[in-house]
C-alpha positions as CSV (number, residue, x, y, z in Angstrom):
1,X,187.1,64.6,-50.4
2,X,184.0,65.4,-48.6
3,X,182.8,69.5,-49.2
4,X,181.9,70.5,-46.4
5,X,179.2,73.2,-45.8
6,X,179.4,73.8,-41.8
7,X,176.6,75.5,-40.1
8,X,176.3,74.6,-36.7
9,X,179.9,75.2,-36.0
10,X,179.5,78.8,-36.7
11,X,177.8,79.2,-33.6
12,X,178.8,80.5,-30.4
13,X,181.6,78.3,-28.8
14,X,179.1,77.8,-26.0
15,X,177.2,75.3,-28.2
16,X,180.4,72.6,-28.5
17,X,183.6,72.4,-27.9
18,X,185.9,71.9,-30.3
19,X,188.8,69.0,-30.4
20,X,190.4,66.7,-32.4
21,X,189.3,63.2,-32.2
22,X,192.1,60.4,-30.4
23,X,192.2,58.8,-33.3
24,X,192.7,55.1,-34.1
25,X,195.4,52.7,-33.9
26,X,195.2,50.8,-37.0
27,X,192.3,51.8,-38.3
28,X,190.5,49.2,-41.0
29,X,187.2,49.8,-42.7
30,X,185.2,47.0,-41.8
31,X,181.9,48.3,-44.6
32,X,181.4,50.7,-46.1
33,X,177.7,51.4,-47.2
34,X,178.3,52.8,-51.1
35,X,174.7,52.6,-52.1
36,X,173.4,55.5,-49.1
37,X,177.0,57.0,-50.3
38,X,176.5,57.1,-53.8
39,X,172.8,58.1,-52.7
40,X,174.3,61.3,-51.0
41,X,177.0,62.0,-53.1
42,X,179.8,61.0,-51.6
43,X,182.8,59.5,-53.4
44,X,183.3,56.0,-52.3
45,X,186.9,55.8,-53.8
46,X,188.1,58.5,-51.9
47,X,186.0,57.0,-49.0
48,X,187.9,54.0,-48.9
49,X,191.2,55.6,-49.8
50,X,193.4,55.5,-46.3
51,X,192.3,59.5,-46.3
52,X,189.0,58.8,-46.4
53,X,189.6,55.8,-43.6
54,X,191.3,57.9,-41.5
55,X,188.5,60.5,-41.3
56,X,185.9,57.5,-40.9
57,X,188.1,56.6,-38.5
58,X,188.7,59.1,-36.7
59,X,192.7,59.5,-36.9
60,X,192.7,62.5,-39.2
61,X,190.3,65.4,-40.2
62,X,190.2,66.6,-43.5
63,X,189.9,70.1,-44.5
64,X,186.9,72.0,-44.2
65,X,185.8,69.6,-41.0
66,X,183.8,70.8,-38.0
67,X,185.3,68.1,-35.8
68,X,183.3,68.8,-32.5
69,X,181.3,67.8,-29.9
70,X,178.0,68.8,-29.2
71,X,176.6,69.9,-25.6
72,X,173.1,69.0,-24.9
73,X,171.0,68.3,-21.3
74,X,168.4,65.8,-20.9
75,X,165.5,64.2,-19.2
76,X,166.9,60.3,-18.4
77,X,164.4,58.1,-16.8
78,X,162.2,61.2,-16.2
79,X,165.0,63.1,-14.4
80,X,166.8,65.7,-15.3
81,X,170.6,65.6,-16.0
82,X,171.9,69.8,-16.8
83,X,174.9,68.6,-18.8
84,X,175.4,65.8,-20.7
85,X,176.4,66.0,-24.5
86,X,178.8,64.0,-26.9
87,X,180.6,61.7,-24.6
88,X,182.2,59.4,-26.9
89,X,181.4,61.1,-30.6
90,X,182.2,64.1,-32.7
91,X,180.5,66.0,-35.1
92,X,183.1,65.8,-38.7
93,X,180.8,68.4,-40.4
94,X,178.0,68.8,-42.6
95,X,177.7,68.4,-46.3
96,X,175.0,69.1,-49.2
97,X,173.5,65.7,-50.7
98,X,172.7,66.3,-54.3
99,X,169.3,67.3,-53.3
100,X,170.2,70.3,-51.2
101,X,169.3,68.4,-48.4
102,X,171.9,69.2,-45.5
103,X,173.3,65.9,-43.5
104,X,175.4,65.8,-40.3
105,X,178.7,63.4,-40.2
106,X,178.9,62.0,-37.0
107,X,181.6,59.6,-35.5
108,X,180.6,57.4,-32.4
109,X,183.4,55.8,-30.9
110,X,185.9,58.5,-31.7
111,X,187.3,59.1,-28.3
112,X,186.7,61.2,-24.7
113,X,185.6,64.5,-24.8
114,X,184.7,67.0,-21.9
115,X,181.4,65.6,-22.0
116,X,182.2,61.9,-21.2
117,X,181.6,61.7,-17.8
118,X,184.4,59.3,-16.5
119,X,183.6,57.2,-19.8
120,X,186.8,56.1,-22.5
121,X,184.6,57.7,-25.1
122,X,185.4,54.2,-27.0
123,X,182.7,52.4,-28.5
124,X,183.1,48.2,-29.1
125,X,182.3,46.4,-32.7
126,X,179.2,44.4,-31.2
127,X,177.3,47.9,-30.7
128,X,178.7,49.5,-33.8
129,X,177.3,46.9,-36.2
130,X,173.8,46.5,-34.0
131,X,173.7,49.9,-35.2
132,X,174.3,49.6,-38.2
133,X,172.3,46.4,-38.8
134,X,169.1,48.2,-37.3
135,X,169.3,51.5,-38.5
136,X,169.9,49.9,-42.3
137,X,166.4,47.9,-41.3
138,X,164.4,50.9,-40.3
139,X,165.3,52.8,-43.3
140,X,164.6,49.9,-45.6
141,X,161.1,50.0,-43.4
142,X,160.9,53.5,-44.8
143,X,161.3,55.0,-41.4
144,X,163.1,58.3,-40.8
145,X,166.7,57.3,-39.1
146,X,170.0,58.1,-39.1
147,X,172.2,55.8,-41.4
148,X,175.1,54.2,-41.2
149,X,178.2,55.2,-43.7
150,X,181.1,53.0,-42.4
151,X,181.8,51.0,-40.0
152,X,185.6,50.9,-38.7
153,X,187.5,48.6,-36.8
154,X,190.5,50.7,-34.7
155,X,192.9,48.1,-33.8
156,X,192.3,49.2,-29.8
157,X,191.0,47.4,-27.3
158,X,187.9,48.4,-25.4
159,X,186.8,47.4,-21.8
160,X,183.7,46.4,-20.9
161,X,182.8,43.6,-18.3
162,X,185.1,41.8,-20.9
163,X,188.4,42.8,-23.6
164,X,186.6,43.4,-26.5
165,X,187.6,44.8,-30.1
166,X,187.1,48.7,-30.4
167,X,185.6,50.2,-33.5
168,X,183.9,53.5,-34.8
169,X,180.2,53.9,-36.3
170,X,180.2,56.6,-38.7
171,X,176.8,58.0,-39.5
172,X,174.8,60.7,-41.2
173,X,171.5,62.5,-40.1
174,X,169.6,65.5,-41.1
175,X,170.5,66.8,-37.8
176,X,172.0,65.8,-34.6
177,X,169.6,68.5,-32.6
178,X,167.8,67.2,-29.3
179,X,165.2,68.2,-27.2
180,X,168.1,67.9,-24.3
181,X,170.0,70.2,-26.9
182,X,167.1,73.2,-26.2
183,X,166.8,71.9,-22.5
184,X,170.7,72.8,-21.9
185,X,170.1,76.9,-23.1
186,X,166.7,76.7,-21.1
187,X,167.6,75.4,-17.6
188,X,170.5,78.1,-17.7
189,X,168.6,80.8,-18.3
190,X,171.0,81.5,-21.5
191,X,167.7,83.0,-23.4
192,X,170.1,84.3,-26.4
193,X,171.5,81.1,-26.3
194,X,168.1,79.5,-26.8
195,X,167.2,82.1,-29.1
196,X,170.2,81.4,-31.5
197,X,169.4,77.6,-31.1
198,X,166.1,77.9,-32.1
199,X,166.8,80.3,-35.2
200,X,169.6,77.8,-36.5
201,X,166.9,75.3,-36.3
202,X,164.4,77.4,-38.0
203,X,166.8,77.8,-41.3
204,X,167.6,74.2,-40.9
205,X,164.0,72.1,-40.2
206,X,161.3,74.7,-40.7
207,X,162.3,77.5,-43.2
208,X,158.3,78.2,-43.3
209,X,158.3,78.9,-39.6
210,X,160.4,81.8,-40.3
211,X,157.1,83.3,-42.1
212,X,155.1,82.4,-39.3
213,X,153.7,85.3,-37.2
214,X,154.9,83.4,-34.3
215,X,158.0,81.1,-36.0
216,X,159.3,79.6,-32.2
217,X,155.7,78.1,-32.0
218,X,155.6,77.0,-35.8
219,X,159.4,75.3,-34.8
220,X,157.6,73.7,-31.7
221,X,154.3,72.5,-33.9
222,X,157.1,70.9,-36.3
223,X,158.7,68.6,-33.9
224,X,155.6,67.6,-32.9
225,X,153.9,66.4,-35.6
226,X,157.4,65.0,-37.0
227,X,157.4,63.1,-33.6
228,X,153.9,61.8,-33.9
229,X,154.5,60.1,-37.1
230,X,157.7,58.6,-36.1
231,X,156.6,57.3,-33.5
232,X,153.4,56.1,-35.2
233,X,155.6,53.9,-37.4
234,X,157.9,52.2,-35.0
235,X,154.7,51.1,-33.3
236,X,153.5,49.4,-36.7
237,X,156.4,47.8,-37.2
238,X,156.9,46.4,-33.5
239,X,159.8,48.9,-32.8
240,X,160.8,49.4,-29.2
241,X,163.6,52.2,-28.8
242,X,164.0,51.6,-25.2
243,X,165.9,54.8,-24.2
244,X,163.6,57.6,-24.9
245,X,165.2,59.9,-23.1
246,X,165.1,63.7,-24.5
247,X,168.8,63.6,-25.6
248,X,167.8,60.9,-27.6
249,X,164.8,62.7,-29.6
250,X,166.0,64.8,-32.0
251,X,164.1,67.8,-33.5
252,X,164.1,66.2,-37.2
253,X,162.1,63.3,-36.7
254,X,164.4,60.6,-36.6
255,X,165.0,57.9,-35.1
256,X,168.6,57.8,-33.3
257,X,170.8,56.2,-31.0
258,X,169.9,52.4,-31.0
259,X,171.6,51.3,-27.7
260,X,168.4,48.9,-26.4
261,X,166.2,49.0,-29.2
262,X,164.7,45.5,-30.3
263,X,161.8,44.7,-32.7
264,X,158.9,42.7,-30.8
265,X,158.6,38.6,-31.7
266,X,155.8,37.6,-29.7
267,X,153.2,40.5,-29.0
268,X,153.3,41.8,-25.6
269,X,152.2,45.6,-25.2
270,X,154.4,45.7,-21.9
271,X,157.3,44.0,-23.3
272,X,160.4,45.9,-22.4
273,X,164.3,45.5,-23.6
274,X,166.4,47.6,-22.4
275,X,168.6,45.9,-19.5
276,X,168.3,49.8,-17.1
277,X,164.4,49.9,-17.8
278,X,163.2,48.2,-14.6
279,X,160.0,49.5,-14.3
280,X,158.8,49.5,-18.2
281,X,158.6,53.6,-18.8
282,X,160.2,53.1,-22.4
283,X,157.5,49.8,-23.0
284,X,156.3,49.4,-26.3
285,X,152.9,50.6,-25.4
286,X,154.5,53.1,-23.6
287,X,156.4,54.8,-26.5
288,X,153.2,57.5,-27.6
289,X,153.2,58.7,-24.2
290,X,156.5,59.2,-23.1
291,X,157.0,61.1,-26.8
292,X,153.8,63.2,-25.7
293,X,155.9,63.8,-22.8
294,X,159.3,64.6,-24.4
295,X,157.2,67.1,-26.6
296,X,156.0,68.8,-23.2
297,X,159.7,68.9,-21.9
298,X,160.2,71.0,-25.2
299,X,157.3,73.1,-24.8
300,X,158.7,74.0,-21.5
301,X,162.4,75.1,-23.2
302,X,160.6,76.8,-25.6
303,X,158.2,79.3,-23.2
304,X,160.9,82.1,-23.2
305,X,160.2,82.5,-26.8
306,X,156.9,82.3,-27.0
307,X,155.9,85.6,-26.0
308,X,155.9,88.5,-23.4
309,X,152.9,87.2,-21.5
310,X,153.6,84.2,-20.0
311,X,149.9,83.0,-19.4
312,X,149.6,83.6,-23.1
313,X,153.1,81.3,-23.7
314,X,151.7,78.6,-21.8
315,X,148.6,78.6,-23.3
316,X,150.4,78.5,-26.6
317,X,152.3,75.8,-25.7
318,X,149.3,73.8,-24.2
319,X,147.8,74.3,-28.0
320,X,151.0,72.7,-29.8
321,X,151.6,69.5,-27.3
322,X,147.6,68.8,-27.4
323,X,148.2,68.1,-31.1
324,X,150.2,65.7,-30.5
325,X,147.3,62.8,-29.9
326,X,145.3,63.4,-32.4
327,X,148.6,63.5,-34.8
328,X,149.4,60.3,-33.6
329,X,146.2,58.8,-33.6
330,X,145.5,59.2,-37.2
331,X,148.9,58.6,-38.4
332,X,149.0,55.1,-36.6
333,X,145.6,54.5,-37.4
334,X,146.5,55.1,-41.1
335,X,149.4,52.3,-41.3
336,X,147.3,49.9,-38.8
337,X,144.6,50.1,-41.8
338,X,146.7,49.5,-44.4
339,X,148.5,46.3,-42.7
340,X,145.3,45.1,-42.3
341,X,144.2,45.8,-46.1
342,X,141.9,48.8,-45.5
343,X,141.6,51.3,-48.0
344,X,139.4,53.8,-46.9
345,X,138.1,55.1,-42.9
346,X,135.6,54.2,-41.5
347,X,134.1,53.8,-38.0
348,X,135.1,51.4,-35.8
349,X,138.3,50.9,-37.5
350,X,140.3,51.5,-33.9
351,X,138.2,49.2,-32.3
352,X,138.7,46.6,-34.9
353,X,142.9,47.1,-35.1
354,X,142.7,46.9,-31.0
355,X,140.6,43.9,-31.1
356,X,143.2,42.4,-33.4
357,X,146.1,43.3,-31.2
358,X,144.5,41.3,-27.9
359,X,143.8,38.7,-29.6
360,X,147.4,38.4,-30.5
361,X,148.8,39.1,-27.2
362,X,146.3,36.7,-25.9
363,X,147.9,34.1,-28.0
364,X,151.1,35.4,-27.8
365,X,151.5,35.7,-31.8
366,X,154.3,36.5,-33.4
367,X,154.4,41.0,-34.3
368,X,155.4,40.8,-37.7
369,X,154.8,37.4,-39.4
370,X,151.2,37.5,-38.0
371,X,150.3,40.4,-40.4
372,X,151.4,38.5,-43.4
373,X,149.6,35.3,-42.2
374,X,146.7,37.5,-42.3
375,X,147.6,38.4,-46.3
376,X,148.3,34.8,-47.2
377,X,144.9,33.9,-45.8
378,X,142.7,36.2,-48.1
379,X,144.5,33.5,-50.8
380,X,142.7,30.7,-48.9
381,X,145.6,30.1,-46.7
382,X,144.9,29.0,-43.1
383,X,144.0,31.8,-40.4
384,X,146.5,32.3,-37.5
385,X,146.3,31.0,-34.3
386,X,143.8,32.7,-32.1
387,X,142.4,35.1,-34.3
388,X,139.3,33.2,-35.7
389,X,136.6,35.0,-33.8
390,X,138.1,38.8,-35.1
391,X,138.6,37.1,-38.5
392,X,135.5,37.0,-39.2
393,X,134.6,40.5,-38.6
394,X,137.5,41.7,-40.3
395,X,136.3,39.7,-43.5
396,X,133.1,41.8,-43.3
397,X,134.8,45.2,-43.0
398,X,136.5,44.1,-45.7
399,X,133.4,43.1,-47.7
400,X,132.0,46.1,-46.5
401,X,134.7,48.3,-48.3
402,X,134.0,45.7,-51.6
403,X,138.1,45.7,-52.3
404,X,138.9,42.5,-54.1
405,X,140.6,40.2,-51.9
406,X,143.4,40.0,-54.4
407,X,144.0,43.3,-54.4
408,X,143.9,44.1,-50.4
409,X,146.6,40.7,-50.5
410,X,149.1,43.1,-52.4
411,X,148.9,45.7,-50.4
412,X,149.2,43.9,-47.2
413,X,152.2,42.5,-48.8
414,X,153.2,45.4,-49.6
415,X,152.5,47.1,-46.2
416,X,153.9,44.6,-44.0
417,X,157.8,43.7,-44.1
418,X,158.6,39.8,-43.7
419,X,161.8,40.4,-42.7
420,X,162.8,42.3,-39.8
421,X,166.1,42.9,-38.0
422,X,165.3,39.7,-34.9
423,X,166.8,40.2,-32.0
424,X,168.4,36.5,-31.9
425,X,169.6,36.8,-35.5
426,X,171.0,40.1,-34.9
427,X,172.7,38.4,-31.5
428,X,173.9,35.7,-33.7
429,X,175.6,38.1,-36.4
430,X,177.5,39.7,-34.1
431,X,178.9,37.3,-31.7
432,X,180.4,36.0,-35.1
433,X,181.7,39.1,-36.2
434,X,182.8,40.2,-33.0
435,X,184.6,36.8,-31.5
436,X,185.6,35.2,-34.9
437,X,186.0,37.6,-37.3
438,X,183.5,36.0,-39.6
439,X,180.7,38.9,-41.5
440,X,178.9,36.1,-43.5
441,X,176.3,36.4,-41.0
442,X,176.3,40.2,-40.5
443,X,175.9,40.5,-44.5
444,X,173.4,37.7,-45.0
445,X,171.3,39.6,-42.4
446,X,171.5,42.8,-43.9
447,X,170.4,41.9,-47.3
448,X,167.6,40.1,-45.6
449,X,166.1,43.8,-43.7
450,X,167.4,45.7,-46.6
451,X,164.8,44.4,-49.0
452,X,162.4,43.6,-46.2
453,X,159.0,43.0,-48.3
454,X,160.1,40.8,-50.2
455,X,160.8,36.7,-50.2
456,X,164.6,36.1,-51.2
457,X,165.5,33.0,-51.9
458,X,167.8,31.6,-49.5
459,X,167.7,33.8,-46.9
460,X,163.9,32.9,-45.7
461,X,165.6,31.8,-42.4
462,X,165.8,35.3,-41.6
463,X,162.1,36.0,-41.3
464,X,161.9,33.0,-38.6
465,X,160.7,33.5,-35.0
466,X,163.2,32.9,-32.4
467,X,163.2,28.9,-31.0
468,X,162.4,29.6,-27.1
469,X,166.1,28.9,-26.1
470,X,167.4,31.7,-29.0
471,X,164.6,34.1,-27.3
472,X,166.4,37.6,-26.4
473,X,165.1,38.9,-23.3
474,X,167.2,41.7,-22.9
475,X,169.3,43.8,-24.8
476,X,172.1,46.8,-23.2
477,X,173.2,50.7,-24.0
478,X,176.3,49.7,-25.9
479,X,178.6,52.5,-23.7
């Protein structure tokens, strides 16, 4: 059993409705992920006990569960939508890891609720184990993410633009609270909604807020500066979310929902995924920005709470969202450095990482394996393709600094994966688990991006660039 420690359903009923999830047909765990488990404290026996399958599941609820779904608003695309919220998930509970830290159990797939909008609430086993496949790869990347637990096959049918096999995610987060989530309470004018919203996510993310004299604008710095080093990160690794809409930015700083997320092969700064994204706003390039943005659209829920004075809100506000560049700058510029084998600042450093990154996307060099080209090459190994010219004033920066070239090869190593979750391998594992049945793919792969610095014998396929007929232009929402 699973003790649950609920806080978030003891809010007003406004906040979610509660419900019982449809359930499953014949529900079968497809994996179950015992190392985050055992990680968490979770018994796996009694995980993969039918009990503990049918809650994965969905089919039956244990005592002491939440089982709801959430309510949220959100920006989509840059317009707002007043009411969206769980459509095809529940909230099972919350539970205490042996750390104290509090998680969320969440179940995608589980069925309609009020919230689905004409949708079956059903999710299908091709975007249940892209999820979990990905989110496994960013948090072997060290990148804050939800995980996934389990992933469950239901025995029902879903329908897309084809019959394909229904199945359940089931994941775990430190929270499941969006910027859409403070948007909902604001655009009502619910101020003691807000209030209460912002107070239960006080005592949850910022417990030093509390003793703030202003704690709504030490919540608001929080997600901010959480936000900037996220986002920081996917951009070092080549991440692309591709839906960064604000009910998909939660207040914790992780990284959540991966509908049309890819990693980048070749470099483009413009290169764009998701299949709805037609005219780039969720780009790679793009990503800072539009979180700049999402942290404005908070800033705006927030004003109510700020303070009497409104001029003296905004101002407030203005103060918090302006961190957010120089946040991001330094965090980014801090992981660009070490990729590159820096180990102190100095200036000219940005202008040395861009000068890197054009040459790249002039040559159209491949994101990751680029970076450890560059490591091999302090080892007298060859210099990638059309970076000859900014190798040579990298070598002097690096002279400069006087770090022994054997030394800045371990820790660009160490800084840069070699595996990475590939859009045409990930394609590949799924079409096999999905059509035939066959997971030797699917658990080749995640072995490969769950020990991502390292070489493994055997599986150095994994870290190979798409041929140009495997290239994956385009990838879709999952719903």
């Amino acid at each position: 059993m699973i003790a649950f420690d609920n806080s978030y359903a003891t809010l007003p009923e406004r906040f979610y409705t509660r419900l019982q999830p449809r359930g499953a047909k014949t529900p079968q765990l497809l994996r179950l992920n015992e190392k985050l488990a055992l990680a968490l404290g979770l018994d796996i026996g009694w995980l993969g006990s039918p009990a503990g399958v049918a809650m994965l599941a969905g089919t039956a609820m244990p005592a002491g569960a939440a089982s709801l779904a959430m309510v949220y608003a959100g920006h989509q695309f840059g317009h707002f939508s007043p009411q969206l919220g769980d459509g095809r998930a529940l909230l099972v509970g919350e539970f205490l890891a042996p750390d104290g830290q509090r998680y969320d159990l969440h179940l995608k797939g589980s069925g309609p609720t009020p919230y689905s909008r004409a949708g079956d609430g059903r999710a299908a086993l091709g975007p249940v184990l892209r999820e979990y496949i990905v989110s496994e790869a960013m948090a072997a990347l060290g990148i804050p993410t939800s995980r996934t637990l389990a992933a469950v096959a239901t025995g029902d049918k879903v329908f897309r633009e084809e019959i394909l096999p229904g199945a359940v995610l089931a994941r775990v987060a430190k929270s499941h609270l969006r910027v859409g989530t403070f948007e909902f309470f604001a655009s009502r004018g619910d101020l003691a909604g807000l209030k209460e919203l912002a107070d239960h996510a006080i005592r949850r993310h910022d417990p030093a807020a509390a003793q703030m004299p202003e704690p709504y604008l030490g919540l608001l710095a929080g997600v901010v500066s959480r936000t900037a080093d996220l986002v920081a990160r996917w951009m070092a690794v080549g991440f692309v979310h591709g839906v960064m809409n604000t009910d998909n930015v939660t207040i914790s700083g992780e990284t959540i929902d991966y509908g049309p997320c890819a990693f980048l092969d070749a470099y483009h700064p413009a290169k764009v995924f998701s299949s709805i994204d037609h005219q780039g706003r969720y780009a790679y390039a793009n990503q800072p920005r539009i979180a700049h943005w999402n942290m404005a659209r908070l800033a705006q829920a927030l004003l109510p709470l700020l303070g009497p004075d409104e001029d003296q809100a905004v101002a407030a506000a203005q103060n918090a969202i302006d961190a957010f560049a120089p946040r991001f700058e330094e965090a980014y510029l801090a992981a660009m450095r070490a990729k590159i084998g820096l180990a102190s600042a100095q200036d000219g450093d940005a202008a040395l990482v861009d000068g890197l990154l054009a040459a790249m996307a002039n040559a159209k060099a491949d994101f990751t394996l680029t970076f450890r080209r560059l490591a091999e090459s302090l080892a007298e190994g060859p210099i990638p393709d059309g970076l000859d010219v900014w190798n040579g004033e990298w070598r002097k920066r690096l002279a400069a600094e006087g770090r022994n070239p054997a030394d800045a090869r371990a820790a660009m190593r160490a800084a840069n994966p070699l595996f990475i979750a590939r859009n045409h391998r990930v394609e590949a594992a799924l079409a096999a688990a999905q059509i035939n049945g066959d997971f030797s793919a699917f658990d080749e792969l995640l072995r490969a991006v769950g020990d991502p610095f390292r070489e493994q014998p055997g599986l150095s396929h994994y870290a190979d660039p798409p041929k140009p007929d495997e290239i994956v232009e385009a990838t879709f929402c999952g719903t």
